[in-house]
C-alpha positions in Angstrom: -1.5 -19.5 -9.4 2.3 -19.0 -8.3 2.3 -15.8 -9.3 -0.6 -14.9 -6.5 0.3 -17.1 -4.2 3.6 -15.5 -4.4 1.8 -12.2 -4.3 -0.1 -13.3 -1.2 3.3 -14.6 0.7 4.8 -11.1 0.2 2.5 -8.9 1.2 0.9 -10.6 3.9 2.0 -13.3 6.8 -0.1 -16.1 5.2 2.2 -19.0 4.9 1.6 -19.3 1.3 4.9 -20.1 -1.0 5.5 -20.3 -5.0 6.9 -23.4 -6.4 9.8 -22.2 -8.1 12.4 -19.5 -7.0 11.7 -16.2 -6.1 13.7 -14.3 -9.2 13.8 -10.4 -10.8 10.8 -12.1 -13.2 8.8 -13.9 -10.9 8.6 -11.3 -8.3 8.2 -8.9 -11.2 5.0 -11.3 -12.6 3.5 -11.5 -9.4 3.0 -7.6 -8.7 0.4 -7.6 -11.0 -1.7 -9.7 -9.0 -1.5 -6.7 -6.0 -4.8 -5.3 -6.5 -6.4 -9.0 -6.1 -4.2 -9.6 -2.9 -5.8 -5.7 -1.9 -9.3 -7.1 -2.7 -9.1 -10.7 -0.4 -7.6 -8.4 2.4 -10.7 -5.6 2.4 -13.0 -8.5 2.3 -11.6 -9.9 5.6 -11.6 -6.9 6.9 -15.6 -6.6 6.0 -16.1 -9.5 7.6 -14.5 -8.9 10.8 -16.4 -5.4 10.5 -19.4 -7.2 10.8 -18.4 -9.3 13.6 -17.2 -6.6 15.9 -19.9 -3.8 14.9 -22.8 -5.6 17.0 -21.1 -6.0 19.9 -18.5 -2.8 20.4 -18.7 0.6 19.9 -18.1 1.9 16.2 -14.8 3.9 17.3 -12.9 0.7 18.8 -14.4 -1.5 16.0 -12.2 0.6 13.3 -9.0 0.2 15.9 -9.5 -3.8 15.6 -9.3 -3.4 11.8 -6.5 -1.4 11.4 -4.8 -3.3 13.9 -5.7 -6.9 12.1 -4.8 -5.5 9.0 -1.0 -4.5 10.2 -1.1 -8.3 11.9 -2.1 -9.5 8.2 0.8 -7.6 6.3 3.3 -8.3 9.0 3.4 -4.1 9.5 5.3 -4.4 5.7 4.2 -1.2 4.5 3.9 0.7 8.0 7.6 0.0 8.5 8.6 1.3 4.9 6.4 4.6 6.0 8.7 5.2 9.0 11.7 4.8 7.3 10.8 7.0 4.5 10.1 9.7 6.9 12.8 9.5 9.0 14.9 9.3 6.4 13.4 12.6 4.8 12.8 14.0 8.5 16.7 13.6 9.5 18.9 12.9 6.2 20.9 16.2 5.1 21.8 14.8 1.5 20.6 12.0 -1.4 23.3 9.6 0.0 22.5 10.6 3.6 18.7 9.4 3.2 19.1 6.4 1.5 21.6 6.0 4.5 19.0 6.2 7.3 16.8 4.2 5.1 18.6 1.1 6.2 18.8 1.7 9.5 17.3 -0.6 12.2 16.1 2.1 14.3 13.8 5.1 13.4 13.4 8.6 15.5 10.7 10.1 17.1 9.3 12.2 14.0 9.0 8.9 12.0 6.9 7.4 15.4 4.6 10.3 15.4 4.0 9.9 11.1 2.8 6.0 11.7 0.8 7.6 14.6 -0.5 10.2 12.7 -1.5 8.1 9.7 -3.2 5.6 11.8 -5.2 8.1 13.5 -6.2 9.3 10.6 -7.6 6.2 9.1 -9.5 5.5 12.0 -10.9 9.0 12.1 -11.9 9.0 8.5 -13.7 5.3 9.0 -15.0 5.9 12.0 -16.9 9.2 10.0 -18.1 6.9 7.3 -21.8 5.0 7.4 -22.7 1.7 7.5 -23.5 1.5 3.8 -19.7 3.0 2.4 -17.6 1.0 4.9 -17.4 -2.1 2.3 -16.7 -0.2 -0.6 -14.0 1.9 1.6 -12.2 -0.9 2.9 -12.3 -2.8 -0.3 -10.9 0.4 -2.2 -8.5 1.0 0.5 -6.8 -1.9 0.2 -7.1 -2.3 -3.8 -6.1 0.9 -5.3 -3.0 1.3 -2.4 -1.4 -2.0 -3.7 -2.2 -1.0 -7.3 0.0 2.2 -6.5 2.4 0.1 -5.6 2.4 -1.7 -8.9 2.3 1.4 -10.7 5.4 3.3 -9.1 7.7 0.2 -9.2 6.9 -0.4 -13.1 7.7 3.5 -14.1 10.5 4.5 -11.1 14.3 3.3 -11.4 15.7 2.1 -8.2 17.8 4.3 -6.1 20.6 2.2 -5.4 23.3 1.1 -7.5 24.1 -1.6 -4.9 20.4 -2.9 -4.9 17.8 -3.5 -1.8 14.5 -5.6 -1.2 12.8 -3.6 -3.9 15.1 -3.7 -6.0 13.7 -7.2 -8.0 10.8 -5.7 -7.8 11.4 -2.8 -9.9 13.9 -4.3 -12.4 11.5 -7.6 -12.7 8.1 -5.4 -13.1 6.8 -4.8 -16.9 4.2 -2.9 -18.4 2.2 -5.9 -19.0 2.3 -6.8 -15.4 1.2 -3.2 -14.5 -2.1 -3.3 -17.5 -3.2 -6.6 -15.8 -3.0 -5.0 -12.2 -4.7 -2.0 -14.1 -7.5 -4.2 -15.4 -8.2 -5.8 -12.1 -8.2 -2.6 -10.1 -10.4 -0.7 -12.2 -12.7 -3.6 -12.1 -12.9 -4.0 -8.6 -13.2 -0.1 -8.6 -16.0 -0.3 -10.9 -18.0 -3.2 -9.1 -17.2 -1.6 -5.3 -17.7 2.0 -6.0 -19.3 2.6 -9.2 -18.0 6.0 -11.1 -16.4 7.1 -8.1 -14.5 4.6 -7.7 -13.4 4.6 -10.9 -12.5 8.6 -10.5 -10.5 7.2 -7.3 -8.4 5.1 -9.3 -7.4 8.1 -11.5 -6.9 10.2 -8.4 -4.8 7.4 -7.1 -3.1 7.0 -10.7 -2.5 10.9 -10.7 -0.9 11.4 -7.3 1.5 8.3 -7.6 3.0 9.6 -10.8 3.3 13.0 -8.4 5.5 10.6 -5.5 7.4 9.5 -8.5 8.2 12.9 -9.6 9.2 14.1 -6.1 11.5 10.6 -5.1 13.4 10.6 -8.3 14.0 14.1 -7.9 15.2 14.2 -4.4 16.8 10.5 -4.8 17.1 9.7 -7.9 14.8 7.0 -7.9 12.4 4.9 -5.4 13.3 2.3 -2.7 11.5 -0.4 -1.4 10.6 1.1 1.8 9.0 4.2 -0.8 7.0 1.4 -2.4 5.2 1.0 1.5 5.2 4.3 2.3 3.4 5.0 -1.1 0.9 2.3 0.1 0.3 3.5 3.3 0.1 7.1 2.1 -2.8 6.1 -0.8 -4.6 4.3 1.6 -5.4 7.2 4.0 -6.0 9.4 0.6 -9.0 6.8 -0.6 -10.5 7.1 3.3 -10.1 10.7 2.9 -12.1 10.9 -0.6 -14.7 8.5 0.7 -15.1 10.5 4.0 -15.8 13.7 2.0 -18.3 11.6 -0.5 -20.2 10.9 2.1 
């Protein structure tokens, strides 16, 4: 249970702590509990689907969830997104990226790619029917953080001088990375049937093509890649579900 609850107080703003310190291991331990975190949070977001679908139009309903689901992560993974194209957009060298990385303040290409990807996720839920909208929020949110899982247990870290993803990565093991296999291709089995499951590989398949293209532009992965990796798999499940149905 302190390995999910620790999973939980990371990746979203619930107020939920571990019992004993937050270390290389522990963090490492608890990313393989991602894809359950992913699960709870497309659940809520279901739920507040239903709420708001009687009552407001369809387009403004999937504006509330995206927005509630940036309140619920704190905007953790939008954030990495921006810096990871504004670094891309405006660094001239390895060193020079990582660089702008870290910076506090993004420029107006990054702004338009967080515009961009949210407009795209509303566009592709708003497109979806009544019936697919559970199993596209639920997938959404479980085989993104799953990604996550997946990159930091095969990727080095960037940085020789370390970062916030930096326990992540050197705590993660391939044991932590079959159990957040097992759960996500459960939850992909029981939400979306064999196309859920042929998401997961799609998923599985273009995160090992991220990994390919960071470590050979950086060297490696940063936290901020980890979100943007989320954010980036997310919009990639809408889009497969929009063109399933």
């Amino acid at each position: 249970m302190d390995d999910f609850r620790r999973a939980v107080g990371f990746l979203t703003i619930v107020p939920l702590r571990a019992t004993d310190t937050w270390t290389p291991e522990t963090l490492g331990r608890s990313m393989a509990y991602y894809p359950l975190v992913g699960v709870c949070l497309g659940l809520a977001l279901w739920l507040l689907y239903l709420l708001l679908q009687a009552v407001v139009p369809r387009a403004i309903t999937m504006v509330v969830l995206l927005g509630g689901l940036t309140v619920c992560t704190g905007g953790l993974h939008l954030d990495g997104l921006a810096d990871t194209v504004d670094g891309f957009s405006r660094g001239k060298s390895r060193e020079d990226t990582l660089r702008l990385f870290k910076e506090p303040h993004v420029g107006a290409v990054a702004v338009a790619g967080v515009a961009l990807m949210l407009l795209l996720k509303q566009a592709s839920l708003q497109a979806l029917p009544h019936q697919a909208t559970l199993s596209a929020l639920v997938l959404m949110a479980t085989l993104s953080r799953y990604s996550m899982v997946q990159l930091a247990c095969l990727s080095r870290y960037a940085r020789a001088s370390g970062g916030l993803g930096a326990p992540f990565v050197h705590g993660i093991q391939r044991t932590h990375l079959r159990i957040a296999a097992l759960l996500t291709v459960g939850t992909a089995g029981l939400f979306g049937g064999w196309h859920g499951l042929l998401l997961w590989g799609l998923i599985s398949l273009m995160t090992l093509g991220y990994q390919w293209y960071f470590h050979r532009c950086l060297g490696g992965i940063t936290g901020d890649i980890l979100g943007a990796t989320n954010e980036l798999n997310e919009a990639l499940v809408l889009l497969y579900m929009t063109i399933l149905y």
